[in-house]
BAMAR-991606 format. One record per residue (C-alpha): residue number from 1; residue in three letters; chain; x, y, z. Coordinates in pm, whole numbers, plus 50000, padded with zeros to 5 digits. Layout:
BEGIN
marse:tido:nulo:px:py:pz
NUM:ALA:A:X:Y:Z
...
//
This chain:
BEGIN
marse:tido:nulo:px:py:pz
1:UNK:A:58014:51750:48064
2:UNK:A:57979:51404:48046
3:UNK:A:57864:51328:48385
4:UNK:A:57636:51615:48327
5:UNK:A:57443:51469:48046
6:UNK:A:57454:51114:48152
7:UNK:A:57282:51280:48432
8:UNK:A:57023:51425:48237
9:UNK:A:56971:51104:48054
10:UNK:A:56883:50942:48372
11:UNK:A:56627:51201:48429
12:UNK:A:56476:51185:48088
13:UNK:A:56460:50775:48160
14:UNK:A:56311:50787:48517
15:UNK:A:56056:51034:48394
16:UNK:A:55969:50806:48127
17:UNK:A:55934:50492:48356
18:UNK:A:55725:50688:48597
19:UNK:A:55472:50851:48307
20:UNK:A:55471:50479:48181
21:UNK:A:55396:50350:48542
22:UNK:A:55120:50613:48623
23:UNK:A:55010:50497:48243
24:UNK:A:54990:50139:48354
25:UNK:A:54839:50218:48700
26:UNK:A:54567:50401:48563
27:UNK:A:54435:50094:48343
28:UNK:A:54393:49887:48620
29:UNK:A:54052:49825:48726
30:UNK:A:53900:50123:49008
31:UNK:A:53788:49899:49292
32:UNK:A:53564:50102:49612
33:UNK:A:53705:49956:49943
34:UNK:A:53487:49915:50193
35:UNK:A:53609:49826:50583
36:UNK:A:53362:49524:50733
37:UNK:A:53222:49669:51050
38:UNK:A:52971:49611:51363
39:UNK:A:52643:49676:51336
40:UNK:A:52248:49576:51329
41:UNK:A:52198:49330:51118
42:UNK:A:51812:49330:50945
43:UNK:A:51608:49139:50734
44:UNK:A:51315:49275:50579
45:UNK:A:51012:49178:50378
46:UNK:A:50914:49442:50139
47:UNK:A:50543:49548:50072
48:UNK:A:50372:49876:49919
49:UNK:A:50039:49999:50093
50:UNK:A:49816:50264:50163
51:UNK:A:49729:50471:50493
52:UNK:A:49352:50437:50634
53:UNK:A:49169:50448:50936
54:UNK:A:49048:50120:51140
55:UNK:A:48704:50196:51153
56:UNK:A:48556:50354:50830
57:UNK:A:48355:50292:50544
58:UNK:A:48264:50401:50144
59:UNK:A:47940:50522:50110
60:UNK:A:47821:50469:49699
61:UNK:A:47491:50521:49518
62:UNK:A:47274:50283:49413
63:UNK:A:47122:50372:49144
64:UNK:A:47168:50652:48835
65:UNK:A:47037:50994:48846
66:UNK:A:47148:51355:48916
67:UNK:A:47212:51490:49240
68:UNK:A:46986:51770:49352
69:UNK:A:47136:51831:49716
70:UNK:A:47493:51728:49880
71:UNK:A:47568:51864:50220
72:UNK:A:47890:52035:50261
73:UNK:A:48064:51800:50501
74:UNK:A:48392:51704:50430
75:UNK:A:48607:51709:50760
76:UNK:A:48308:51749:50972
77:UNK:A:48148:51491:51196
78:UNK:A:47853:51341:51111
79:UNK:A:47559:51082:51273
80:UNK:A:47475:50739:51141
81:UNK:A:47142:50792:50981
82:UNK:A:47233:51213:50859
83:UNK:A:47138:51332:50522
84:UNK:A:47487:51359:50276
85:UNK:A:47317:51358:49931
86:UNK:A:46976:51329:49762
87:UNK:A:46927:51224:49377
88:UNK:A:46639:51336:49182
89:UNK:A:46345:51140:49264
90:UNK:A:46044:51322:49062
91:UNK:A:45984:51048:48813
92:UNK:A:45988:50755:49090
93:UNK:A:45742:51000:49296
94:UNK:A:45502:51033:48996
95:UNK:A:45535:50635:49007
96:UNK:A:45467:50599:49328
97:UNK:A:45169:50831:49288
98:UNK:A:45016:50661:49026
99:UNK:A:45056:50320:49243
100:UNK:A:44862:50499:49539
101:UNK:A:44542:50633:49311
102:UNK:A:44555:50234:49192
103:UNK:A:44544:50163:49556
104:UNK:A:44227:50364:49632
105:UNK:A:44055:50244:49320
106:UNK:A:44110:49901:49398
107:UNK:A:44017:49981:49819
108:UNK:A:43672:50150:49680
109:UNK:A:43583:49810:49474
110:UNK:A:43676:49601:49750
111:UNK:A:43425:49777:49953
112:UNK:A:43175:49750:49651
113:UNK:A:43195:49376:49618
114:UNK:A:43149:49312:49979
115:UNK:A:42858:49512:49965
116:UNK:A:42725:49311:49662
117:UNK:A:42813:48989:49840
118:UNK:A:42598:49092:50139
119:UNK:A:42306:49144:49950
120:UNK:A:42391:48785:49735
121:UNK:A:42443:48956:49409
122:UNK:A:42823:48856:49371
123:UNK:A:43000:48552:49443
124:UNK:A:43337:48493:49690
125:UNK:A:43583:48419:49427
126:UNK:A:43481:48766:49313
127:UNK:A:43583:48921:49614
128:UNK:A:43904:48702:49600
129:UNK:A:44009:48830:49278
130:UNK:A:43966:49181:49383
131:UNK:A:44140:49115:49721
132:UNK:A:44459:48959:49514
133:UNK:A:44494:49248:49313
134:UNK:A:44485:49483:49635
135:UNK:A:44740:49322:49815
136:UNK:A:44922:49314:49471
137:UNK:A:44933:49691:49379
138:UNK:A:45026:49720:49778
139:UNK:A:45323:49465:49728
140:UNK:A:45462:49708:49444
141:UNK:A:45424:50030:49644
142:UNK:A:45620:49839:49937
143:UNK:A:45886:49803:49616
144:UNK:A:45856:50157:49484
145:UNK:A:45908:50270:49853
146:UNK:A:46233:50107:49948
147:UNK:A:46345:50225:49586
148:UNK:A:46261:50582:49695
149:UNK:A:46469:50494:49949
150:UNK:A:46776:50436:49754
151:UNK:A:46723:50821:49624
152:UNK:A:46843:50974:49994
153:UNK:A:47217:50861:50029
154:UNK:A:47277:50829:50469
155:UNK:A:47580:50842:50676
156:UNK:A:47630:50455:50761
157:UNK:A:47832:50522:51065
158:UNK:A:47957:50812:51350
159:UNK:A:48230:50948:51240
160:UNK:A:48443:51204:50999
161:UNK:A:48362:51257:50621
162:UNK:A:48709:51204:50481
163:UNK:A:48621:51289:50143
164:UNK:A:48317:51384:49900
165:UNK:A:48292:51333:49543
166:UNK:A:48040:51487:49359
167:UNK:A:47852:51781:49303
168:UNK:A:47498:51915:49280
169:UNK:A:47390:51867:48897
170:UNK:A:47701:51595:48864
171:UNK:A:47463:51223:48747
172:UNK:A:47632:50932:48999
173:UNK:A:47633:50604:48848
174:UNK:A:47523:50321:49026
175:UNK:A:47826:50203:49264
176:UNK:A:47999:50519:49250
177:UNK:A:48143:50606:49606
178:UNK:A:48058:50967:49637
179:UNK:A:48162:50936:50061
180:UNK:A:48460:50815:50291
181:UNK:A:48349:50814:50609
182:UNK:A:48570:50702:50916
183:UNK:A:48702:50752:51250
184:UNK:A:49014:50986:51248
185:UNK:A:49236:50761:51463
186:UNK:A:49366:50479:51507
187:UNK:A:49500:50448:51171
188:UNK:A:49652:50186:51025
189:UNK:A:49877:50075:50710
190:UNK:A:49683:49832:50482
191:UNK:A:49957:49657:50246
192:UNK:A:50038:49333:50002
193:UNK:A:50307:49122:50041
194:UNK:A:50421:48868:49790
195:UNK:A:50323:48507:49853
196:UNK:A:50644:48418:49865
197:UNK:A:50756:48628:50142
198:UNK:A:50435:48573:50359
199:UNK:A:50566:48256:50544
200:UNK:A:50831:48489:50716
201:UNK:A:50553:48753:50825
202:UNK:A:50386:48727:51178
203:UNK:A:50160:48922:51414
204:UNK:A:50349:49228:51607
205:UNK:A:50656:49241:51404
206:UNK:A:50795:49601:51402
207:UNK:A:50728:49768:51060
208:UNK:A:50939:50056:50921
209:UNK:A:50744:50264:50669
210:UNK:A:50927:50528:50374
211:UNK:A:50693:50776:50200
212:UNK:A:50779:51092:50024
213:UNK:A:50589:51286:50241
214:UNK:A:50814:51267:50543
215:UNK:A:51137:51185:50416
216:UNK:A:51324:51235:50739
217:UNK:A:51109:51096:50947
218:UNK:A:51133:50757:51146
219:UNK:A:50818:50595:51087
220:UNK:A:50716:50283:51263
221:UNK:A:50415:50027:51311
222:UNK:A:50341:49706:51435
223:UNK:A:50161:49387:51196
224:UNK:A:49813:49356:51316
225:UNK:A:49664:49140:51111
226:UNK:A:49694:48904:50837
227:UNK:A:49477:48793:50594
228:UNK:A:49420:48425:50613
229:UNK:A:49372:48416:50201
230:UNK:A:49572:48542:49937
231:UNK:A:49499:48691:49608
232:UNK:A:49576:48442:49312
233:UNK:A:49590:48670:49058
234:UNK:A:49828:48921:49240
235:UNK:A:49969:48666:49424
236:UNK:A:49971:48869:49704
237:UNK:A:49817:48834:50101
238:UNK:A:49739:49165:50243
239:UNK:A:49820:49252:50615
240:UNK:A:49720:49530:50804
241:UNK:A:49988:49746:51046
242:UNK:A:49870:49946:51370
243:UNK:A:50008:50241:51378
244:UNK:A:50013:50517:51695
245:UNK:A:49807:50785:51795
246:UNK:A:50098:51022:51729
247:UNK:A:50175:50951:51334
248:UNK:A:50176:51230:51091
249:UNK:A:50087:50991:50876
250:UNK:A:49741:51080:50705
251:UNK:A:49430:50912:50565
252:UNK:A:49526:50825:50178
253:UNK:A:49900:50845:50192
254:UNK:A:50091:50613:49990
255:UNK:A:50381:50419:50205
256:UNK:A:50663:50176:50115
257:UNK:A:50682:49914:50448
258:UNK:A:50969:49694:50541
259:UNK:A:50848:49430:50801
260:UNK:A:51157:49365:51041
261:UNK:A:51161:48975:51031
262:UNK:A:51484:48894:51175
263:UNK:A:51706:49148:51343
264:UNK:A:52101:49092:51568
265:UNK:A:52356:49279:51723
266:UNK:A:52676:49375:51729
267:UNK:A:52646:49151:51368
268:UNK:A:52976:49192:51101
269:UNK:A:52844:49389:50794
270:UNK:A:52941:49462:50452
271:UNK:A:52769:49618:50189
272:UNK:A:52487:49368:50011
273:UNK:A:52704:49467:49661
274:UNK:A:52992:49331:49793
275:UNK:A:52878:49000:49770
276:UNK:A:52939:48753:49480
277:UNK:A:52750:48397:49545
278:UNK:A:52889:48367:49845
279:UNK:A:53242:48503:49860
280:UNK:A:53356:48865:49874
281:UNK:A:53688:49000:49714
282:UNK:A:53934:49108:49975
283:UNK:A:54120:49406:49921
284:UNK:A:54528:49364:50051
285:UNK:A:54793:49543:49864
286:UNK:A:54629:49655:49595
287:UNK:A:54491:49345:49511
288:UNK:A:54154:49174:49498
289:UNK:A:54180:48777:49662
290:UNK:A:53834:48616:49608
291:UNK:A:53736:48459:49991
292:UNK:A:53453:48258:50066
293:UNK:A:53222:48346:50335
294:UNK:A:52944:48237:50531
295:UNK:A:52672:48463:50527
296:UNK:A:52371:48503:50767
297:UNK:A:52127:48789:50761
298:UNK:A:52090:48939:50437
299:UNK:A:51951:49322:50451
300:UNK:A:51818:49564:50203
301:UNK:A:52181:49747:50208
302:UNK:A:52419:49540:50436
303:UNK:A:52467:49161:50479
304:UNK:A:52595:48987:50790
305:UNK:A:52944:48782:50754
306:UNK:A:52868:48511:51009
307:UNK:A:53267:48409:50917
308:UNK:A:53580:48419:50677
309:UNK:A:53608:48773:50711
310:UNK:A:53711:48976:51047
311:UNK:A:53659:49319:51174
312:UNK:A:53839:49639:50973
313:UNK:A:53923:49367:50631
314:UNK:A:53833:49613:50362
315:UNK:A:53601:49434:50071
316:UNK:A:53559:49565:49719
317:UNK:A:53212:49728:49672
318:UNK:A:53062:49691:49457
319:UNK:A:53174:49367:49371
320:UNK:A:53244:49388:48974
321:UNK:A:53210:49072:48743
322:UNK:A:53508:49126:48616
323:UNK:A:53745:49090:48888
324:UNK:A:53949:48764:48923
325:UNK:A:54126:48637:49217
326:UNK:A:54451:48856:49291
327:UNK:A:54408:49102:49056
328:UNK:A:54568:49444:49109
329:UNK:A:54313:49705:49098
330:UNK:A:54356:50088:49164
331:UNK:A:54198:50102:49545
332:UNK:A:53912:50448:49636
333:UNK:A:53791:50398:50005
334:UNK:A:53455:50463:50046
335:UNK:A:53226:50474:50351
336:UNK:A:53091:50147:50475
337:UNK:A:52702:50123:50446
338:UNK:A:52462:50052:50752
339:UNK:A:52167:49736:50709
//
């Protein structure tokens, strides 16, 4: 009977140790572990733009009045010179009208004073005076012609109307774009990059795009052009990416762009969290050890270990402020991340 509940007693005690180890092993911190591995390593500038095509242009009124006729265009080719919208133009008709009658008037005395003149009854600066105010009223019929003019809204350009704002009855306001016109293809990414991240931009760097319109999608272009001049309120420089023939992208698209700047092989990753300054906390027996490391390319998600860390070490990640060299922490693996 003894032996029996001395037994027991040792069973009551080991259960208690182990609850009061599971206890203790569940305070310790929850550290991620993460195995460094091989892989691309990529450095990116980050920029937000818009999709557009090379060749195309906005086509805006000049003046303010209603319109009275708008073709029915959009998505269909059109000339340079064709019709797309006309504004009501009674009132500077009636103008012009009433400059024309002045015209005649003015035409019927010139021929009157030269007559008088012939037969010595009138001077020259009389015929002067009424040959100024001729060429006068024909000066402001020139004017009232070109702003006529301004009342017929043209295609600029060959190509595809895009889009059309307005409607017949609608009143555009001077500067209101009311046409995008444009050539379907080649398009092209127009975007702004922070001044501080220009320097690292060049011509024909590779450019991976995001948008929420393909989000499976690999979508690529090439850096075109950049703008010699930046913008100093923004403090931005825009630059413009090529894109190919065969891009669902499409005219008006929002895009998020990440400009490949640097890019190596067969580089050792870990996740960008997993750096601290420039150490990472190595994960060995359930401990954390605080390392130093050199590090070379830093990506968007992963960071290349140029050394102090080797292939398969397993890193804490995300690297938590609180964590002190050799601390214990409770260990979850988790899957490495790509750059």
């Amino acid at each position: 009977m003894k032996i029996r509940g001395f037994a027991g007693w040792i069973l009551v005690i080991a259960a208690v140790l182990g609850a009061g180890m599971w206890w203790l092993y569940g305070q310790l911190p929850q550290v991620a572990a993460v195995a460094a591995q091989r892989g691309t390593a990529v450095e990116i500038v980050y920029a937000t733009g818009g999709v557009e095509p090379e060749r195309w242009a906005k086509v805006a009124s000049l003046i303010r009045d209603r319109i009275v006729e708008i073709c029915d265009c959009e998505g269909k080719t059109v000339a340079k010179g064709d019709v797309l919208a006309r504004l009501d133009d009674r009132q500077a008709q009636a103008q012009l009208q009433e400059l024309r009658a002045r015209e005649e008037f003015l035409k019927r005395e010139m021929s009157r004073v030269s007559a008088l003149i012939g037969k010595g009854v009138t001077t020259a600066q009389a015929f002067e005076r009424a040959s100024m105010d001729l060429r006068q009223i024909q000066g402001q019929i020139s004017v009232q012609l070109e702003r006529i003019s301004d009342y017929v809204i043209t295609a600029p350009m060959d190509g595809v109307v895009l889009r059309r704002d307005g409607e017949v009855g609608e009143i555009a306001e001077g500067g209101q774009i009311l046409f995008r016109i444009g050539v379907p293809k080649p398009l092209q990414v127009v975007a702004e990059v922070n001044e501080e991240d220009i320097p690292r931009v060049a011509l024909n760097q590779l450019v991976l795009f995001r948008t929420d319109a393909f989000p499976d999608q690999r979508l690529a272009g090439q850096v075109r052009e950049i703008t010699p001049m930046g913008d100093v309120i923004t403090k931005t420089y825009r630059i413009k990416i090529a894109l190919p023939d065969n891009t669902p992208l499409m005219p008006g698209m929002s895009v998020e762009a990440n400009v490949v700047t640097r890019e190596k092989q067969n580089a050792l990753l870990v996740p960008a969290d997993a750096i601290r300054g420039s150490s990472v906390f190595i994960i060995d027996n359930a401990r954390a050890h605080r390392r130093d490391v050199k590090i070379g390319i830093r990506g968007a998600r992963a960071v290349e270990i140029v050394s102090g860390l080797t292939d398969g070490e397993r890193v804490a990640s995300p690297a938590s402020t609180d964590l002190a060299d050799g601390t214990r922490v409770r260990v979850i693996d988790a899957p490495a991340s790509g750059s």
